[in-house]
C-alpha positions as CSV (number, residue, x, y, z in Angstrom):
1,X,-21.5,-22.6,14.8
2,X,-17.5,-21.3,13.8
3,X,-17.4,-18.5,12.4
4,X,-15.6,-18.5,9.3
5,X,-12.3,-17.1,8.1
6,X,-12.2,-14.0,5.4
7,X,-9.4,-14.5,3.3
8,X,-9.2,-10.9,1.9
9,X,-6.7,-10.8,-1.5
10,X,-6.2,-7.5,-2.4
11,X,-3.8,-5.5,-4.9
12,X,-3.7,-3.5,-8.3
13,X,-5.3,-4.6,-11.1
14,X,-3.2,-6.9,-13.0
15,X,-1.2,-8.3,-9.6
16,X,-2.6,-11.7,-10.1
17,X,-4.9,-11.8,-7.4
18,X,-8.0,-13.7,-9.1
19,X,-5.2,-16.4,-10.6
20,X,-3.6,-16.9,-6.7
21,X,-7.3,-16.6,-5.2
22,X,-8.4,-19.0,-7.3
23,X,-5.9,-21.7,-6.9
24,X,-5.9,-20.7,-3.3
25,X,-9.6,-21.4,-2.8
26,X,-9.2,-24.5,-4.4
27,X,-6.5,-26.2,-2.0
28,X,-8.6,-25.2,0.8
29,X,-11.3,-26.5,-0.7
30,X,-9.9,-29.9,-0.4
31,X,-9.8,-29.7,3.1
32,X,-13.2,-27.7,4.0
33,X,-16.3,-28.2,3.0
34,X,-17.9,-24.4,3.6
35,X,-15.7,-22.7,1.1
36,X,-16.8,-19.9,-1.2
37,X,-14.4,-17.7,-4.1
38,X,-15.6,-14.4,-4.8
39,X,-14.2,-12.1,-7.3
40,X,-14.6,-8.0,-7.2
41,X,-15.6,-8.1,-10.9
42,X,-18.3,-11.0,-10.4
43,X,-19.4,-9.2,-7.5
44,X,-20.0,-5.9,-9.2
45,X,-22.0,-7.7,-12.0
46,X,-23.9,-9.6,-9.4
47,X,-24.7,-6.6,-8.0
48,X,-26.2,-4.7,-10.8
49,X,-22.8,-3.2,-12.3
50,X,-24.6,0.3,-10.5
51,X,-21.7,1.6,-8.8
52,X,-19.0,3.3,-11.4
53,X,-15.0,3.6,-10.9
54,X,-14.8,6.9,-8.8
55,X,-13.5,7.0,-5.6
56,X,-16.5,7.5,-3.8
57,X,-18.1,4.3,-5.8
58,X,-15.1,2.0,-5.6
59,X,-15.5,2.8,-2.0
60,X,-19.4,2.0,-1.8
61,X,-18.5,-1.2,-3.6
62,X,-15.8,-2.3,-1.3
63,X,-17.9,-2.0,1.4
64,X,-20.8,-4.0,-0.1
65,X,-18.3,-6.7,-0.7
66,X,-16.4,-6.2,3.2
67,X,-20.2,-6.5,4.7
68,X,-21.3,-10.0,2.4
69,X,-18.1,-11.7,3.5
70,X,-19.0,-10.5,6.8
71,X,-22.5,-12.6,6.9
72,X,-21.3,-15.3,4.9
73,X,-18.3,-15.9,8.0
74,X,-20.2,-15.6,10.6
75,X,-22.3,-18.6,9.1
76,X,-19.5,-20.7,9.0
77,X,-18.4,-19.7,5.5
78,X,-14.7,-19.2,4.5
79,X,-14.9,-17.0,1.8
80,X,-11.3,-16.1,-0.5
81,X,-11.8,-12.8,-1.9
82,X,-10.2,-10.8,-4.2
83,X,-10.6,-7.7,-4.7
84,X,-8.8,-3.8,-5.7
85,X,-10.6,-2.2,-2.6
86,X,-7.5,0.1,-2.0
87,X,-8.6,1.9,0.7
88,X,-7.8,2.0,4.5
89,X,-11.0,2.8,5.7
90,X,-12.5,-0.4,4.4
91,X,-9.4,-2.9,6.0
92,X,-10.0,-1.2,8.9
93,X,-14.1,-1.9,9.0
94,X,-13.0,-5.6,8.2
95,X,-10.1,-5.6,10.8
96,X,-12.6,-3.9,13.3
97,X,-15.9,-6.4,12.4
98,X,-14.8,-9.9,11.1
99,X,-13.2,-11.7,13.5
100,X,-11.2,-14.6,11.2
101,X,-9.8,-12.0,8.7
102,X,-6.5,-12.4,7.3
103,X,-5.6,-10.0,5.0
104,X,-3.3,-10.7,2.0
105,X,-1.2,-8.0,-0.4
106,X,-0.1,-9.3,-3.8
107,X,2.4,-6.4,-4.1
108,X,3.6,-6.1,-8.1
109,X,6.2,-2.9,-9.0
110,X,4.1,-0.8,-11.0
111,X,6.2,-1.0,-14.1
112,X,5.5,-4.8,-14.3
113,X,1.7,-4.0,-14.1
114,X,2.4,-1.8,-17.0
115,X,4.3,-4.0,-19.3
116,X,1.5,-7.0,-18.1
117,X,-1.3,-4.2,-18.8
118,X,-3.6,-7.7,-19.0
119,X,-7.2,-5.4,-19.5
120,X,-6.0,-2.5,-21.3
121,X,-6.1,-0.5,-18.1
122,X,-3.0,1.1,-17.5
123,X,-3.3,3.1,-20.9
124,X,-6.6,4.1,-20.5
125,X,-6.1,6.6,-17.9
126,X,-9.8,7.1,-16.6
127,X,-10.0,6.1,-12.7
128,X,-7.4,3.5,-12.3
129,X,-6.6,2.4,-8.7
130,X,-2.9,3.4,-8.6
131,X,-2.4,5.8,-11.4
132,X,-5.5,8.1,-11.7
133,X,-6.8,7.5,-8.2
134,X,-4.7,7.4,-5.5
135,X,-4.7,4.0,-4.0
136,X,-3.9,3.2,-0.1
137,X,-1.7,0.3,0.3
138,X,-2.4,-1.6,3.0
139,X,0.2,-0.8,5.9
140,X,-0.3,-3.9,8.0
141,X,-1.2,-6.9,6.0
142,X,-1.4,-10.2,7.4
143,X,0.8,-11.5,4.2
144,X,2.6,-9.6,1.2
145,X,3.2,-11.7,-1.3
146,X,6.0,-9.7,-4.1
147,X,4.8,-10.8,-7.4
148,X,6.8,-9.9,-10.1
149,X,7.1,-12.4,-12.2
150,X,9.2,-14.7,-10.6
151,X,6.6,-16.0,-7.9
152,X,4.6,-18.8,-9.5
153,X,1.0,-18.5,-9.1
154,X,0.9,-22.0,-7.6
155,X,4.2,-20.7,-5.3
156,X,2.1,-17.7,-4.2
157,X,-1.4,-20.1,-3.4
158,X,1.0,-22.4,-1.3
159,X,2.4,-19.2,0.6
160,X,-0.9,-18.7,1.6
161,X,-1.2,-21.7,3.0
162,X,1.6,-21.8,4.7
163,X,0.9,-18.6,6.5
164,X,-2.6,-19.4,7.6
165,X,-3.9,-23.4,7.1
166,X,-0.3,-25.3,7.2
167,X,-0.4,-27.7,10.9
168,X,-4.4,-27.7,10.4
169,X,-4.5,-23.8,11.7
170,X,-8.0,-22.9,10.8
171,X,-8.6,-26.7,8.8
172,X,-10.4,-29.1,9.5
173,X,-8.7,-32.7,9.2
């Protein structure tokens, strides 16, 4: 059986990476028949919403979700997933135990987060990955993708393609 590939979106909250995910997942769709789109805030409710927005939880969490897309790849599954999980210790784990992970960085300036503000998050100021917690950007990604504001979300998907599926790299025909 291949193992599948991890496609592991991850940003702030408000960086667009369910909208690219999303329209990611469904051009490789198109092309692959063991696809699956996960999202961090499905997954927490799927999960039993048990974990809260500490540190110490939002780590927890993020390794619940690295160890799922971990099974589901190495049953064939591609799995697109986004996802805050902000911390190095977690890439790392996935870097270290999923061998078809490709990590991708939506990077948005923190002021355009702000203004976008989408779930009343940045005014709220109770554990917010990038303002009350500190969050670690990734320092290695396999893809940054600057969004702010003037990178479609279709412009972004196809980047991902690009980088990873574009001359049948990791696609079946």
């Amino acid at each position: 059986m291949n193992t599948g590939t991890v496609y592991w979106i991850t940003g702030l909250s408000g960086a667009g990476k369910t909208t690219v995910g999303k329209l990611f997942f469904e051009m490789l769709a198109r092309k692959k028949k063991n696809v699956l789109f996960l999202d961090g805030d499905m997954l927490r409710e799927v999960f039993g919403n048990d974990l809260g927005y500490g540190r110490e939880d939002r780590l927890r969490c993020a390794m619940r979700y690295s160890r799922l897309c971990r099974l589901l790849a190495s049953q064939g599954q591609d799995v697109v997933l986004c996802t805050i999980s902000m911390f190095h210790e977690v890439r790392d784990w996935n870097r270290q135990n999923i061998s078809q992970y490709k990590e991708i960085y939506i990077e948005v300036p923190m002021e355009v987060l702000k203004q976008r503000n989408q779930k009343g998050l940045y005014q709220s100021g109770s554990d917010v990955a990038g303002v009350d917690l500190e969050a670690e950007l990734p320092g290695n990604p396999d893809l940054v993708l600057k969004n702010d504001g003037r990178l479609p979300p279709q412009a972004a998907a196809g980047r991902i393609w690009e980088a990873f599926c574009a001359g049948g790299g990791g696609v079946d025909d």
